[in-house]
Backbone of each chain as nested JSON, in Angstrom:
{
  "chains": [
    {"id": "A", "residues": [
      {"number": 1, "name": "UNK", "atoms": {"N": [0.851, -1.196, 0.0], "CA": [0.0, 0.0, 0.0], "C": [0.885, 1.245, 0.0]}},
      {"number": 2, "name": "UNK", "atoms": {"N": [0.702, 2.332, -0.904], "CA": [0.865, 3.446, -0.922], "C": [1.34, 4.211, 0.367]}},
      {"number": 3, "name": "UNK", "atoms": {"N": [2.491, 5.036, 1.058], "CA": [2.156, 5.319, 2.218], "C": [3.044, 6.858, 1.762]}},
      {"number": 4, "name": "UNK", "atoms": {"N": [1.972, 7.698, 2.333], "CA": [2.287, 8.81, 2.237], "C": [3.644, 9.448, 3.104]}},
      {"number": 5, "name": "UNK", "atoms": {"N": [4.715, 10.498, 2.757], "CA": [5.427, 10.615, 3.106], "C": [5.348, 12.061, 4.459]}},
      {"number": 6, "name": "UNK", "atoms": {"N": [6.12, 11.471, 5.643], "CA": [5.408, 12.855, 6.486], "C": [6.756, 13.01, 7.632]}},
      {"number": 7, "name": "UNK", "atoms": {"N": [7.084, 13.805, 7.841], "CA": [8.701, 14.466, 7.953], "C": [8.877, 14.843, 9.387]}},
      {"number": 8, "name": "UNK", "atoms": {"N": [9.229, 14.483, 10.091], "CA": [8.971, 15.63, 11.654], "C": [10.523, 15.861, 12.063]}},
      {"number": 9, "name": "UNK", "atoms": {"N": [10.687, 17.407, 11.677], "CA": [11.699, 18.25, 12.129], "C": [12.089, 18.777, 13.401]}},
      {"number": 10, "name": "UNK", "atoms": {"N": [12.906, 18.404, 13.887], "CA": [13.56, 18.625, 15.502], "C": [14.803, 19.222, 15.813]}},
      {"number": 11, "name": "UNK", "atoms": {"N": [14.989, 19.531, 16.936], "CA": [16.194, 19.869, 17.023], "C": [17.078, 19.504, 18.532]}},
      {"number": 12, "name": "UNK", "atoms": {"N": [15.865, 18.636, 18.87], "CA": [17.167, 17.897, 20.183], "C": [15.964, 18.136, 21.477]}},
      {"number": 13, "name": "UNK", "atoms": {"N": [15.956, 19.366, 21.632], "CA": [15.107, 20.45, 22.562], "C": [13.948, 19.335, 23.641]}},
      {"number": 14, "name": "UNK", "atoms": {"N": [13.837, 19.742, 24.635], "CA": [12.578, 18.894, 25.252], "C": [11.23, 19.181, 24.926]}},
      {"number": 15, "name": "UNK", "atoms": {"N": [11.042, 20.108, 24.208], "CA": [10.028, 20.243, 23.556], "C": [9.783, 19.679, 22.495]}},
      {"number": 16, "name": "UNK", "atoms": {"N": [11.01, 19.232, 21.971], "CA": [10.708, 18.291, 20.419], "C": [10.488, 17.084, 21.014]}},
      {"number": 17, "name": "UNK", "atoms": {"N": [11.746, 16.448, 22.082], "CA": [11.422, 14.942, 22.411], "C": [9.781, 15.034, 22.931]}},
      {"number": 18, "name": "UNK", "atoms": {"N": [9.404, 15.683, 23.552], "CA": [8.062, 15.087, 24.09], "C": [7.373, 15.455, 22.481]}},
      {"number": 19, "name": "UNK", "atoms": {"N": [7.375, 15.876, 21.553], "CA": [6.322, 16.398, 20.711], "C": [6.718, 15.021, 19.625]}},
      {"number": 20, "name": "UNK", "atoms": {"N": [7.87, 14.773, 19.492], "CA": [8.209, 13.475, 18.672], "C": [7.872, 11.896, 19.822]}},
      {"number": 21, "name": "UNK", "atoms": {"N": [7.876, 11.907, 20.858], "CA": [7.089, 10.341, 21.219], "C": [5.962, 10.282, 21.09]}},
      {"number": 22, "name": "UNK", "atoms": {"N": [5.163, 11.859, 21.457], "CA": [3.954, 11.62, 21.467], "C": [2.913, 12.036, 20.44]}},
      {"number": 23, "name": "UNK", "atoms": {"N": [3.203, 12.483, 19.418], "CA": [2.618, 13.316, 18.105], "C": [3.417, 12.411, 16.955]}},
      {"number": 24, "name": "UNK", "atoms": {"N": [4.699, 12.027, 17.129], "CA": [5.573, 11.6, 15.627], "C": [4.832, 10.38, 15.822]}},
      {"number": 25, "name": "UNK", "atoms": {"N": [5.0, 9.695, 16.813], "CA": [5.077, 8.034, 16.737], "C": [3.021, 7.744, 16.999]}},
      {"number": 26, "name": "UNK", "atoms": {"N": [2.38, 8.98, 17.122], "CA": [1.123, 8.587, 16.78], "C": [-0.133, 8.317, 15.895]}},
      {"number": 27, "name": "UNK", "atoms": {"N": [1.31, 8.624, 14.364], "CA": [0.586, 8.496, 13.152], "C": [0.472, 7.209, 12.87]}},
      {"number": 28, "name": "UNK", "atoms": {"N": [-0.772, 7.142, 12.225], "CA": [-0.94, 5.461, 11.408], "C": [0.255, 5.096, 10.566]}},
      {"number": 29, "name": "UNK", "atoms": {"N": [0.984, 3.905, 11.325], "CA": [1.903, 3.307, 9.887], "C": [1.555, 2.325, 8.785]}},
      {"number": 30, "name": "UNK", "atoms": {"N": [0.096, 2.543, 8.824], "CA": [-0.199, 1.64, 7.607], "C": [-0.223, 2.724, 6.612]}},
      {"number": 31, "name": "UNK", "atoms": {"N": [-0.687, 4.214, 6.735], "CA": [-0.567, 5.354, 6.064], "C": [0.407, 6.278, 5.705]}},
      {"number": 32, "name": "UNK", "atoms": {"N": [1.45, 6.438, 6.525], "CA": [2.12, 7.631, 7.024], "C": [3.805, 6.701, 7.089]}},
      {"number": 33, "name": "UNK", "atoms": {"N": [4.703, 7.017, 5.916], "CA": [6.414, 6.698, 6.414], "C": [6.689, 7.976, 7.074]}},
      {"number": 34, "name": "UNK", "atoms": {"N": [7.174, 7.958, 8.224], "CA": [7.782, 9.487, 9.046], "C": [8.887, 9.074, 9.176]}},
      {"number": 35, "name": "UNK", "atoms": {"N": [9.575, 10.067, 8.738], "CA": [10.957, 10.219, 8.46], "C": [11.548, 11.493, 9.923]}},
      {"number": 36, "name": "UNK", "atoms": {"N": [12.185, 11.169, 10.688], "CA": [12.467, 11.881, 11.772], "C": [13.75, 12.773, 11.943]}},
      {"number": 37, "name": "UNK", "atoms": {"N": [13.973, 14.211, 11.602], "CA": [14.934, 14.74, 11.426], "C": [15.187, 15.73, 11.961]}},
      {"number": 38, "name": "UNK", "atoms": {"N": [16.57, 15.472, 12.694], "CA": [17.035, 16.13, 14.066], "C": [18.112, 17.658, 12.619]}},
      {"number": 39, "name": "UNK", "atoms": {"N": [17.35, 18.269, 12.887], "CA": [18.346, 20.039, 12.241], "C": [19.318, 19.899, 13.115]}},
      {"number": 40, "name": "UNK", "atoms": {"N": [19.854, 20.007, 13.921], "CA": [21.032, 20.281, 14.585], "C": [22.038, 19.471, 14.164]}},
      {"number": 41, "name": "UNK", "atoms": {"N": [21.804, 18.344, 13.86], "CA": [22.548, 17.578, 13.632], "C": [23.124, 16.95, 11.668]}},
      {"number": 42, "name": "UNK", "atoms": {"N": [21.554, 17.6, 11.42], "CA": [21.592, 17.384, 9.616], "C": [21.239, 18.639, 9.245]}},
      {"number": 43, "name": "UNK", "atoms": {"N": [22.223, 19.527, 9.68], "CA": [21.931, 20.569, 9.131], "C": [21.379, 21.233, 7.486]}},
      {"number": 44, "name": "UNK", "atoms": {"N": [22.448, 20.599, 6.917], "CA": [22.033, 20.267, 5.1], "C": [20.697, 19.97, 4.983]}},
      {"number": 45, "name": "UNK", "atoms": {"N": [19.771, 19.749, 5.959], "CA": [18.26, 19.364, 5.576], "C": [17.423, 21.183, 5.959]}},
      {"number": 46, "name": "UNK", "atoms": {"N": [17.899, 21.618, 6.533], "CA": [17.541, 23.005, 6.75], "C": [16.522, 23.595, 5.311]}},
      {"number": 47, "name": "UNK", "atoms": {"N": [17.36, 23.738, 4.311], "CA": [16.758, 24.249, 3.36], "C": [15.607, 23.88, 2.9]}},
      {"number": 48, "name": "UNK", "atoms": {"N": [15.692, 22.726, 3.013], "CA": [14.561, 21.479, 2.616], "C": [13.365, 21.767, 3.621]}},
      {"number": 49, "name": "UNK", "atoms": {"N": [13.433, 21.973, 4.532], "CA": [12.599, 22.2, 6.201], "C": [11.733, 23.693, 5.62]}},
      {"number": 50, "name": "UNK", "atoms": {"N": [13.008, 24.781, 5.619], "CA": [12.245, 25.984, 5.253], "C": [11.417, 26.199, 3.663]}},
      {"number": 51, "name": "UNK", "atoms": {"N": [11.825, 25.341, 2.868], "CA": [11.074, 25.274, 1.491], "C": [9.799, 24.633, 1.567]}},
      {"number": 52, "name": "UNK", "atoms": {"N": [9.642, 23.931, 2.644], "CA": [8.405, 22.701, 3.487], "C": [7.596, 23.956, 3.856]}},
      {"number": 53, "name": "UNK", "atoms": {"N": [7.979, 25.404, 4.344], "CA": [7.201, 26.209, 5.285], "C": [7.653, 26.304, 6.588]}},
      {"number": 54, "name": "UNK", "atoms": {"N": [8.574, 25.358, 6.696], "CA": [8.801, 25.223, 8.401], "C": [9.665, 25.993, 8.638]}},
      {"number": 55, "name": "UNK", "atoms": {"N": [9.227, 27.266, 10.082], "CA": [10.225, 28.569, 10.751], "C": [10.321, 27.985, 12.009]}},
      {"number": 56, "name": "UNK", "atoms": {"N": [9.555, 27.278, 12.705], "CA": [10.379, 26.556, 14.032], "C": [10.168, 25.447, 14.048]}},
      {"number": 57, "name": "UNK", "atoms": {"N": [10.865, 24.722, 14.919], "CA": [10.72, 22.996, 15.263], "C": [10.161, 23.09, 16.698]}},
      {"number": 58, "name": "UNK", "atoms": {"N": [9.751, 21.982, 17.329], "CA": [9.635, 20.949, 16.336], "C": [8.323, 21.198, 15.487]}},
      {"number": 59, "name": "UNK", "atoms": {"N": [8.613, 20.69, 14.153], "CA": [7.28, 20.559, 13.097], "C": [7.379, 19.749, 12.289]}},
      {"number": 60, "name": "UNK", "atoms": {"N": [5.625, 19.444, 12.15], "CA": [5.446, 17.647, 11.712], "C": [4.988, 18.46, 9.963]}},
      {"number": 61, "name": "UNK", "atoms": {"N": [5.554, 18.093, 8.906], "CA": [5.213, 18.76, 7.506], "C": [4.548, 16.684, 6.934]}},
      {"number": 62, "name": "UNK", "atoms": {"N": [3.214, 17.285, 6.906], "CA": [2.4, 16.279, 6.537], "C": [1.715, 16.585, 5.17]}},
      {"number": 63, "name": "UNK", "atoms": {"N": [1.351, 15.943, 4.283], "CA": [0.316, 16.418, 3.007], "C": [1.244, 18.118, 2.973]}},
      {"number": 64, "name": "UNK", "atoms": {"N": [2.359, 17.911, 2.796], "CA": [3.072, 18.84, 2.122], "C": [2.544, 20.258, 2.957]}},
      {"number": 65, "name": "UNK", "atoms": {"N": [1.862, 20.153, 3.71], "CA": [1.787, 21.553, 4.91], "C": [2.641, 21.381, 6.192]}},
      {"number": 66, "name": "UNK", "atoms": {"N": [3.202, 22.535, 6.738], "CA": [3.776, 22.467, 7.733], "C": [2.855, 22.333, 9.14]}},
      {"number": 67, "name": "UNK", "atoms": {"N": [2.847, 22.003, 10.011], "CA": [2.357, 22.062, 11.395], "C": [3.495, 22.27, 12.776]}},
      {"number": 68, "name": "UNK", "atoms": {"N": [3.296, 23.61, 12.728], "CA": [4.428, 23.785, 14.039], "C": [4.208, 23.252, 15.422]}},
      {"number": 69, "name": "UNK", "atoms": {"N": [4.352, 23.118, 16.564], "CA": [3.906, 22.08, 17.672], "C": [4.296, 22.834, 18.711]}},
      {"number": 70, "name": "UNK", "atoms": {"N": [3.718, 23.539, 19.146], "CA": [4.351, 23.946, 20.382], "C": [5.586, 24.8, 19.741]}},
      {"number": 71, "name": "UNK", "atoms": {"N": [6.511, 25.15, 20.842], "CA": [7.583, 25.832, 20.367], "C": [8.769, 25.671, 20.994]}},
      {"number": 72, "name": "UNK", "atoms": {"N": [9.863, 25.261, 20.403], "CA": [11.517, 24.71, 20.961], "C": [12.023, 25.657, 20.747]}},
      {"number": 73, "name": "UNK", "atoms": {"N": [12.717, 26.149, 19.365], "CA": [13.496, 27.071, 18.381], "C": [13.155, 27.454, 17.227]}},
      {"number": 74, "name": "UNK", "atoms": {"N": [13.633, 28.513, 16.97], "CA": [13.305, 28.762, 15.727], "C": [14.343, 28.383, 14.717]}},
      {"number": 75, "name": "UNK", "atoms": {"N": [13.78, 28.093, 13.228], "CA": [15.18, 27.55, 12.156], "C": [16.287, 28.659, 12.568]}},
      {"number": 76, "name": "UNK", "atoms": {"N": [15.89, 30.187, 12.54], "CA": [17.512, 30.968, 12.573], "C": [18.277, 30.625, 13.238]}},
      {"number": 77, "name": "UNK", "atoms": {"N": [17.676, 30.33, 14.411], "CA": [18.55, 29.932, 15.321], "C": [19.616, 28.534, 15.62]}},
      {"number": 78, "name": "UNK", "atoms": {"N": [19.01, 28.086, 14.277], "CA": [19.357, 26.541, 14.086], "C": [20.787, 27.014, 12.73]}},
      {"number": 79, "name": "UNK", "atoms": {"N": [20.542, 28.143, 12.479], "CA": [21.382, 28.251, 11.622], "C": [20.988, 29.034, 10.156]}},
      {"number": 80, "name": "UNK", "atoms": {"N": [19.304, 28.638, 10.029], "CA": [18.777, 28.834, 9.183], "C": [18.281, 30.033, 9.011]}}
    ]},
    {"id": "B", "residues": [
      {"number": 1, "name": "UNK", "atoms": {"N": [-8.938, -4.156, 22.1], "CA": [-7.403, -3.03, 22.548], "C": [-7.779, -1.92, 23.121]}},
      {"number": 2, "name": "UNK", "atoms": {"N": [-7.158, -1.992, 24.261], "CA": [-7.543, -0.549, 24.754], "C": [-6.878, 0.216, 23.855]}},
      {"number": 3, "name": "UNK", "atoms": {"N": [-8.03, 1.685, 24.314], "CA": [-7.119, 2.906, 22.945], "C": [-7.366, 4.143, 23.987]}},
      {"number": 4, "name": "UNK", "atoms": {"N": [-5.917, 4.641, 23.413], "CA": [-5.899, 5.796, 24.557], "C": [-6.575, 7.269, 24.052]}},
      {"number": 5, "name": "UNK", "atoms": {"N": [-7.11, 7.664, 24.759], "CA": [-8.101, 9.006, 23.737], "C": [-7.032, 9.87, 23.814]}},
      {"number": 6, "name": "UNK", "atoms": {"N": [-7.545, 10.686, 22.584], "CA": [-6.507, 12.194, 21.877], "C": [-7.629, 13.19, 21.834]}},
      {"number": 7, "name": "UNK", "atoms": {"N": [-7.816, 14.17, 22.043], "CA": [-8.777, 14.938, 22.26], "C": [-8.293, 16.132, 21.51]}},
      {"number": 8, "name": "UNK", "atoms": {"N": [-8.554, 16.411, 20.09], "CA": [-8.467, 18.006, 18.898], "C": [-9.233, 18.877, 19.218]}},
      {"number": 9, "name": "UNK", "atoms": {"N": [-8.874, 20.023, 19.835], "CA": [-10.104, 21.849, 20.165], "C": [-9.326, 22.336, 19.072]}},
      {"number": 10, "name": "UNK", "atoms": {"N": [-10.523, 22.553, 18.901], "CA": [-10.364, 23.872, 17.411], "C": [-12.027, 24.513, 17.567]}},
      {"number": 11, "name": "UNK", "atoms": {"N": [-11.853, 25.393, 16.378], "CA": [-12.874, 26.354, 16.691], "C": [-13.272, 27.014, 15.407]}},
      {"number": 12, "name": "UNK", "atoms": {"N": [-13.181, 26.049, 14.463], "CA": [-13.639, 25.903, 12.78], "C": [-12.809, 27.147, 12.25]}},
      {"number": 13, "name": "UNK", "atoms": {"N": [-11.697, 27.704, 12.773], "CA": [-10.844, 28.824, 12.137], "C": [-10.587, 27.696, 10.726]}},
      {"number": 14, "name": "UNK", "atoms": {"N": [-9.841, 28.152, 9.571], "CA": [-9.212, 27.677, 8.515], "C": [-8.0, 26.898, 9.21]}},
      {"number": 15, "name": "UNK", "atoms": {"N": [-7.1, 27.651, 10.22], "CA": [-5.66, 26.678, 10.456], "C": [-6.418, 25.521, 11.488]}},
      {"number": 16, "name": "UNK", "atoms": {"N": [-7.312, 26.092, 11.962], "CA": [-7.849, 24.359, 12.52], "C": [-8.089, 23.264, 11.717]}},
      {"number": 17, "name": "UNK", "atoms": {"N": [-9.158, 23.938, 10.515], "CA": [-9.888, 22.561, 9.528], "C": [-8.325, 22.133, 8.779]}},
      {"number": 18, "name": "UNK", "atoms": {"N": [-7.333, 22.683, 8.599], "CA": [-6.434, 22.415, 7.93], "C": [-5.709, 21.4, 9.095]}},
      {"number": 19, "name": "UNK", "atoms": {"N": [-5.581, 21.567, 10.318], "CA": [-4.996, 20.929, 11.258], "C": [-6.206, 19.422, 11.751]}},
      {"number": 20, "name": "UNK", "atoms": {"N": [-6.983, 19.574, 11.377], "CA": [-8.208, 18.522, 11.516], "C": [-7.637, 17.508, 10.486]}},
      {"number": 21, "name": "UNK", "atoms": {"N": [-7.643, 17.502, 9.03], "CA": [-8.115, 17.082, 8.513], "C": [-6.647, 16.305, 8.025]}},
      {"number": 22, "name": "UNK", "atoms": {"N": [-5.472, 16.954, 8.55], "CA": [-4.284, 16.343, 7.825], "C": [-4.137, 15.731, 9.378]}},
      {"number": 23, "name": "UNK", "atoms": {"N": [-3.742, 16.604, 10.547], "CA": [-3.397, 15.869, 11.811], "C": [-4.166, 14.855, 12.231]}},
      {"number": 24, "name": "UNK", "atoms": {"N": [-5.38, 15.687, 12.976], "CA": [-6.12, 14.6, 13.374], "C": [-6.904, 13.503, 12.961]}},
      {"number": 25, "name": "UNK", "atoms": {"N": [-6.407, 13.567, 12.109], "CA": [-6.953, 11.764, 11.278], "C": [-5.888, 11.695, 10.734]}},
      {"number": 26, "name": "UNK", "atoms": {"N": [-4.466, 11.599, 11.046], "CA": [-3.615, 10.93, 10.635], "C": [-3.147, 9.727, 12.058]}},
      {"number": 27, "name": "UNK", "atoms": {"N": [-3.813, 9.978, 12.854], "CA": [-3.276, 9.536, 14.042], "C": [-3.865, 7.84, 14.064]}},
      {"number": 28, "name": "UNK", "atoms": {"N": [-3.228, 6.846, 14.48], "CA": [-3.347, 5.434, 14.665], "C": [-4.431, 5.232, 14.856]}},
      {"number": 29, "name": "UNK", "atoms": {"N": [-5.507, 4.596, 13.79], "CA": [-6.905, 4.189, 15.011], "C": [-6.771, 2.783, 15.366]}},
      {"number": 30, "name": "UNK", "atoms": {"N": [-5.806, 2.296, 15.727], "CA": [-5.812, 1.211, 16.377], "C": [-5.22, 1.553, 17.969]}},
      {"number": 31, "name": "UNK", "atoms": {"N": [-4.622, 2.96, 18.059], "CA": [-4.043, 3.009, 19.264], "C": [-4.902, 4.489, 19.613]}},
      {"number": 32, "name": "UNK", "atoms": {"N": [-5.207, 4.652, 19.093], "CA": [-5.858, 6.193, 19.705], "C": [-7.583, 6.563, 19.305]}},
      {"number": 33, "name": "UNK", "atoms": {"N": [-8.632, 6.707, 20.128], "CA": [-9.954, 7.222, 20.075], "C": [-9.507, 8.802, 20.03]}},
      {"number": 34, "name": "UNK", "atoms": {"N": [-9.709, 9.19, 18.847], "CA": [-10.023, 10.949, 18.885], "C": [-11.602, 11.346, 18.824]}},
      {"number": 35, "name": "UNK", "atoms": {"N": [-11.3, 12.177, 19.822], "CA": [-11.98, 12.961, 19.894], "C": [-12.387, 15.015, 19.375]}},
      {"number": 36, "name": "UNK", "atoms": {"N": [-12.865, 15.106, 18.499], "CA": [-12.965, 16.496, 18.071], "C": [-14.035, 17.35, 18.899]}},
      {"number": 37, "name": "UNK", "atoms": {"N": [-13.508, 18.408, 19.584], "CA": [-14.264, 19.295, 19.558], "C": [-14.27, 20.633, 19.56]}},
      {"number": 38, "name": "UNK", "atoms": {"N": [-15.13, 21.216, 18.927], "CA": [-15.433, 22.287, 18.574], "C": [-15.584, 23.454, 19.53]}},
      {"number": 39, "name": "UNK", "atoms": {"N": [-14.872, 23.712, 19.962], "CA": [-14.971, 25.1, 21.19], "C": [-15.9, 26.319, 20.964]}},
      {"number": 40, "name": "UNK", "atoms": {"N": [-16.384, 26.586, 19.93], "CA": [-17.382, 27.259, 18.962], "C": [-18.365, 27.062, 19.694]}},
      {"number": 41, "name": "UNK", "atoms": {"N": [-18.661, 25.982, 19.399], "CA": [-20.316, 25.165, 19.424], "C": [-20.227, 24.659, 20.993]}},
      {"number": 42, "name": "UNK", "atoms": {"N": [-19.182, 24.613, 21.587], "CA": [-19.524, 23.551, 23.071], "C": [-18.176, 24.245, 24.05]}},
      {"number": 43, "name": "UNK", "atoms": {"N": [-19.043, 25.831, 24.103], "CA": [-18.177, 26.351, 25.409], "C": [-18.481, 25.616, 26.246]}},
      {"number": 44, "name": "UNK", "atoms": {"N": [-18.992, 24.751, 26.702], "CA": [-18.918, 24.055, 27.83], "C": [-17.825, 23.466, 28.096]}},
      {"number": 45, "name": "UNK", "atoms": {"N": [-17.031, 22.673, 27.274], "CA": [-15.476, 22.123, 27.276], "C": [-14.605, 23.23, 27.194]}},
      {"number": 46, "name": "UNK", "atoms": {"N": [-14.67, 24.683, 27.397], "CA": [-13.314, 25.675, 27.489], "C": [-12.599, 24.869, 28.82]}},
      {"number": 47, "name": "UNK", "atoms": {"N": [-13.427, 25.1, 29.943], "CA": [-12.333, 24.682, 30.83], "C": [-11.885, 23.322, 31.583]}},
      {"number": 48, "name": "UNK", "atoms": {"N": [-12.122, 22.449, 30.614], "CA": [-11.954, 20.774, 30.482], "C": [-10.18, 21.148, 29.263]}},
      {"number": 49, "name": "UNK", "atoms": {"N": [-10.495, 22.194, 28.504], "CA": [-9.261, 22.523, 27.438], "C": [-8.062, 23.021, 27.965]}},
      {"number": 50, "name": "UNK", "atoms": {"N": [-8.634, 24.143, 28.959], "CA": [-7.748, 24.773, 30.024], "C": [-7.307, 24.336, 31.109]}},
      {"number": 51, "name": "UNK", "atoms": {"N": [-7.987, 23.159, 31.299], "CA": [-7.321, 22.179, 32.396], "C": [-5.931, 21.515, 31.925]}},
      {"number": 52, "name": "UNK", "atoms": {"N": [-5.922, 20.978, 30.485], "CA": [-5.071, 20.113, 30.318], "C": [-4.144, 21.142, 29.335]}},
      {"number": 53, "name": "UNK", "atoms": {"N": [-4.216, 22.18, 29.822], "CA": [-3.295, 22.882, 29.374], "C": [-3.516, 23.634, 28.069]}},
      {"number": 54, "name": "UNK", "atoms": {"N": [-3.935, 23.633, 27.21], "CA": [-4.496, 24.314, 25.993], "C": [-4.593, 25.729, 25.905]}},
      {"number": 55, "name": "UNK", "atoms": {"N": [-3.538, 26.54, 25.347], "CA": [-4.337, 28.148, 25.71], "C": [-4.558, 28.186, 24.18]}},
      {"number": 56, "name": "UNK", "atoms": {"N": [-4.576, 27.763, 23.217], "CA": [-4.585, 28.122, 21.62], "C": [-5.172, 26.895, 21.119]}},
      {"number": 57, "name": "UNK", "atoms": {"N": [-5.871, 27.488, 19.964], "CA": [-6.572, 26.371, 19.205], "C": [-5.571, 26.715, 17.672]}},
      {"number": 58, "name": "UNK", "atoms": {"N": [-5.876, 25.011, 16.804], "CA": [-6.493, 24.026, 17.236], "C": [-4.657, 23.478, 18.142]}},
      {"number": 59, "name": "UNK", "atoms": {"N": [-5.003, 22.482, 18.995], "CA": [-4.653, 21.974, 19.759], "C": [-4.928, 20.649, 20.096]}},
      {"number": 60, "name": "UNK", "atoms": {"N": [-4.097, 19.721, 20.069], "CA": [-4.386, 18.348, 20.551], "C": [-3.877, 17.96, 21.972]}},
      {"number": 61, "name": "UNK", "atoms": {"N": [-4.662, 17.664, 22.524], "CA": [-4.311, 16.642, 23.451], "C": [-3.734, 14.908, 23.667]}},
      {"number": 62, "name": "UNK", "atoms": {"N": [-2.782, 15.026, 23.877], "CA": [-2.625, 13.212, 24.177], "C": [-1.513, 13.097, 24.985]}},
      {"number": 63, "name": "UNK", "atoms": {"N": [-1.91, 11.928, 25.135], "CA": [-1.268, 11.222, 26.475], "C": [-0.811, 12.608, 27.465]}},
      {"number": 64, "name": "UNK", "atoms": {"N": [-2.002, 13.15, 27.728], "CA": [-2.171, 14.279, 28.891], "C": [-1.684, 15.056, 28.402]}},
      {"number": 65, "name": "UNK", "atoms": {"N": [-0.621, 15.144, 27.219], "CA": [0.052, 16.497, 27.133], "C": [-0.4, 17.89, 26.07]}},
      {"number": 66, "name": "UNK", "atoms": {"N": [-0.688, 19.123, 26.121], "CA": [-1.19, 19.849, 25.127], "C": [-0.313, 19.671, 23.727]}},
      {"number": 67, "name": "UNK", "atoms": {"N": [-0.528, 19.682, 23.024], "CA": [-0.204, 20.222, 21.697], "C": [-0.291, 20.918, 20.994]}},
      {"number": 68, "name": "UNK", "atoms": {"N": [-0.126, 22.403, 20.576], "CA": [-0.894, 23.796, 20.246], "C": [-0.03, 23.348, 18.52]}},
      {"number": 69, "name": "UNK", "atoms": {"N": [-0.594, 23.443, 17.809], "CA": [-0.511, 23.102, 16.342], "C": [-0.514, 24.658, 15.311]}},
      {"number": 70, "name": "UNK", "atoms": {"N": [0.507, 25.392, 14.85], "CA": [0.033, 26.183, 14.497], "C": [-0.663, 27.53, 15.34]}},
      {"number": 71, "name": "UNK", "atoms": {"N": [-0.95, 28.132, 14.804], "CA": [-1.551, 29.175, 15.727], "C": [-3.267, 29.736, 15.052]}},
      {"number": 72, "name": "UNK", "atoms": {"N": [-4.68, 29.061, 15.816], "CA": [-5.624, 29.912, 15.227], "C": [-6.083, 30.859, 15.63]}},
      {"number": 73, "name": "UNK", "atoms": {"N": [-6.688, 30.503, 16.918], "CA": [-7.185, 31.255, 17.853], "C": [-6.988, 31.359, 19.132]}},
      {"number": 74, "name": "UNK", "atoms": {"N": [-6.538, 31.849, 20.388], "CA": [-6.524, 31.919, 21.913], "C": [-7.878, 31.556, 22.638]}},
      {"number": 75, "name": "UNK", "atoms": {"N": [-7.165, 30.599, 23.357], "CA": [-8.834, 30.647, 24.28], "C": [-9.455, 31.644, 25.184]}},
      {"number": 76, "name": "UNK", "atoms": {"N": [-8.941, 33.016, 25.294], "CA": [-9.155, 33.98, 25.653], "C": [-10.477, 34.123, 24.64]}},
      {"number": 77, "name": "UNK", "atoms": {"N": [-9.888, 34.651, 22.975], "CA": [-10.693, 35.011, 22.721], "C": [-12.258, 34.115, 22.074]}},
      {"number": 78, "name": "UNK", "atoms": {"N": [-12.083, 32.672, 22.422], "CA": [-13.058, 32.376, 22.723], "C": [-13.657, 32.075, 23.532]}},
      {"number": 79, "name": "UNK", "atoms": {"N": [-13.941, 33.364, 24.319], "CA": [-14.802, 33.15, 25.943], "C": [-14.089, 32.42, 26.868]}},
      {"number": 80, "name": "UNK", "atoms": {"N": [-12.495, 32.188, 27.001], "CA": [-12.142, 31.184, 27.834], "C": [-11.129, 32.133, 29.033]}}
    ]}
  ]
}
């Protein structure tokens, strides 16, 4: 089956870990591949994040819209 | 199976139905009962929202913790 692709951008922060156990890992995986990506660390994905829409993490970019979650950092501050 | 409830306030703004319709039905229905409601239509749940932490819609709840998604509305300014 088809599974749509859905991205959740982080950056380490305790606001991302709680927003990634409990928001990343609560999508359907019969629907949804989530791909989990720490900015601090893959920075080179930055561009990719802000072309998504995404200005802070953590954020879950699902059906190609961003959803910001609460609030950790912002990308500038990540570098971006 | 037990299923642990997720509880979505929104308040039919546009960044809610947009946060409805990609978030909250992306979530496991084998592990999670969501629940939607409409803060609009059922001020009665403002401060069932404000209990578990919620000051902004739309907003999810799970596993006790708020989730403010985006930014639509304050529960200030809906009567809260």
């Amino acid at each position: 089956m088809y599974k749509e692709s859905a991205t959740f951008y982080h950056a380490g922060c305790p606001v991302c870990v709680e927003a990634e156990q409990q928001l990343a890992t609560a999508l359907d995986p019969t629907r949804y591949a989530v791909e989990i990506v720490h900015l601090g660390e893959q920075p080179q994905r930055l561009a990719q994040a802000r072309e998504a829409g995404v200005s802070s993490v953590p954020a879950l970019v699902v059906g190609g819209l961003p959803f910001h979650i609460n609030f950790g950092a912002s990308l500038a501050d990540l570098g971006g």
